[in-house]
Structure formats: C-alpha cells, structure tokens
N, C-alpha and C positions, 0 to 999 in steps of 0.2 A: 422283662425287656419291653421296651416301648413299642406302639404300633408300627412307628415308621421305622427303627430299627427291621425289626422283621419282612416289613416291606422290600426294605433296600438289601437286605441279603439273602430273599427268597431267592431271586436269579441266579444268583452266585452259587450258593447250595445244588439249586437243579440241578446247574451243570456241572458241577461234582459230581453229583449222584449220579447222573448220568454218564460221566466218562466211567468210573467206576462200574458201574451194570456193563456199561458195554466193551469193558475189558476187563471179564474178568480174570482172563490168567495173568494180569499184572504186565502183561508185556510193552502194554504202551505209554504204565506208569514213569514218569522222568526218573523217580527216586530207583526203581527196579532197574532200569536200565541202567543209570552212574552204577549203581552197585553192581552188576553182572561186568560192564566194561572194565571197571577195578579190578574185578577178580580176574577177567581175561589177560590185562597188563599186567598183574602178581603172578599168576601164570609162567606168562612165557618171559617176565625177569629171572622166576627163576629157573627156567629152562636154559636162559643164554649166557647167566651170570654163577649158573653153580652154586647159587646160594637161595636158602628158602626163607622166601619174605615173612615168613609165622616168627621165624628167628634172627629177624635184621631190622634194624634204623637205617631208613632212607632219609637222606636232609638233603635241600639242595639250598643257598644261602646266597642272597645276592649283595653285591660289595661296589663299592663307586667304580670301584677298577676293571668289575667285572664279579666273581663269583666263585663258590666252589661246591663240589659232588661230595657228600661225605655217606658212604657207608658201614654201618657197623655192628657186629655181633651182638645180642640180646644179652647173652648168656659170655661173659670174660671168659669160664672152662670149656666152652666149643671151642681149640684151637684149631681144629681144623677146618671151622666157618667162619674163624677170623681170617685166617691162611687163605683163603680163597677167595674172600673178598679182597686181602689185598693182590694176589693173581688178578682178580676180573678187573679192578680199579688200576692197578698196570697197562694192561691192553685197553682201556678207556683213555687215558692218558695218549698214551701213541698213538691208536689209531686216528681219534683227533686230532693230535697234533701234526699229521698225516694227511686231513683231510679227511679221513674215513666218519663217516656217520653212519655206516648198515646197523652199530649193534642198538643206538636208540631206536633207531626203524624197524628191528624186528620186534623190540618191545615192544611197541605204542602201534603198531601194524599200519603207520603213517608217518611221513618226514614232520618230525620237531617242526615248528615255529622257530627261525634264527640258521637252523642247522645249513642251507644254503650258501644263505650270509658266512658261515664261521668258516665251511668249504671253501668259499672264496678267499675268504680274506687269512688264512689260516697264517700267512706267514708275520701278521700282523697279532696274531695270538699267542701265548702264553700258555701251556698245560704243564704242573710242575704236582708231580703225585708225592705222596708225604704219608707214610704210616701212622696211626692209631692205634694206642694202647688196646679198643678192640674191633679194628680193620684198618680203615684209609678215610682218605680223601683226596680229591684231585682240584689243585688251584687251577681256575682260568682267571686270565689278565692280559689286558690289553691299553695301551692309550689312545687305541684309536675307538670316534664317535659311534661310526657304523659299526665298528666291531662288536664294539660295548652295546649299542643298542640290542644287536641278535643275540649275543653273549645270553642280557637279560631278559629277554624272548622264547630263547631257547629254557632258561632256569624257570620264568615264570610257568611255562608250560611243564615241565616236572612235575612241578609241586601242585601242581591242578591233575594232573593226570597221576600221579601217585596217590594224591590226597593224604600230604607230607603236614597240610596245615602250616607251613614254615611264612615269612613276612614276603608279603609279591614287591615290597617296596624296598 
C-alpha cells in the first residue's frame, strides 16, 4: 500500500478502533442495534399475530394503486400456521379498513410512517384480504394521491423494519 494511502486512512481506522475500545459490550454498535431492534419487532409480531416469525414470510409489495401485506407459512404442512395467519391477516384487513392502526403499533412499539394519513383518509381506501395456498394477503388500493402516498410510506416502512428486503420502489 502506498504512503499516502495509509496516510489518509490512518484517521479513519483510529476512530474505529476507537469507537470499538470504547464500546465494548457492542451496544452503541449501529449493526448491534438494527439487529437487537429486529428481533424486538419479530418478538412482539409474533406475540400479536399468533404466528412465529422462524416459520413465516413477511412480504410487503408496493403497486401504482397502492400495495399489498402478504404473509405466509415456511413449511405448506403447518396447517395450523397457515390457518392463523389467515385469522391475523383478517383482522388486519378490517381493522384498517376501520381506521384501526393499534396492531402495527404494537409491533414496531411506534406509529407507521403513513398510518395517520390511511386513518384519515380510510374511506378513500381499499383493504380486500384474499387467501394463499400457504396463508394470505391483504390488497390495499386507492385512487387517491395523498392516500397512495401514505399507503406507500406506510409499506416502505415494513419492509425497513421487517428487513423483508422486498423493492421500496
């Protein structure tokens, strides 16, 4: 490596090594923390949804119209982790389309991005829940601008706070 190489990323290294020395139990690491926050939301989904995230696909998929929630079983012979999922994705459907937003908020232990907006505007919304060979999903749709906006406000943030990995676009 060349001199000035080394040069210009001695600073950089210090203060690695230095956040590192000076935390060592990892707590003030970024990566430690996404990971610990993950598992707190895996947690309590499946505390509210009856269903254990070791054995489910979370998708959340965003559409010009709006979007959809798809959950579903690992494993096609857990039928009665399929069966529950489509229960929980039921009561996701109505309660939204209700206006209710408490069961994302006790997941993510903070109101969604959008989920105001969707409470407002709910009757401008669309929730049409639809089984899966193994669980559900629930369509949202809208033709209104501001809906659509939070619609996908509300999904992008899912998929960041799940860490679904699915397109934010």
């Amino acid at each position: 490596m060349s001199r000035l190489r080394v040069v210009l990323l001695a600073p950089t290294l210090a203060s690695l090594c230095a956040a590192a020395v000076s935390a060592q139990d990892h707590a003030s690491c970024p990566m430690m923390a996404k990971k610990d926050h993950r598992a707190e939301v895996d947690h309590r989904h499946d505390a509210v949804s009856g269903v254990g995230h070791e054995g489910a696909t979370h998708h959340f998929l965003l559409a010009s119209d709006g979007g959809t929630i798809r959950l579903e079983t690992t494993d096609e012979t857990r039928r009665e982790d399929r069966d529950r999922i489509r229960q929980h994705l039921q009561v996701v459907a109505r309660s939204f389309a209700a206006g209710d937003f408490t069961l994302p908020m006790q997941v993510h232990a903070q109101t969604p991005p959008g989920a105001k907006t969707m409470k407002k505007m709910r009757k401008a919304i669309a929730y049409a829940y639809s089984p899966t060979d193994k669980g559900g999903e629930v369509r949202i749709s809208t033709s209104d601008p501001a809906a659509l906006s939070a619609i996908h406000a509300f999904l992008r943030f899912q998929i960041e706070d799940h860490g679904t990995g699915d397109p934010i676009e």
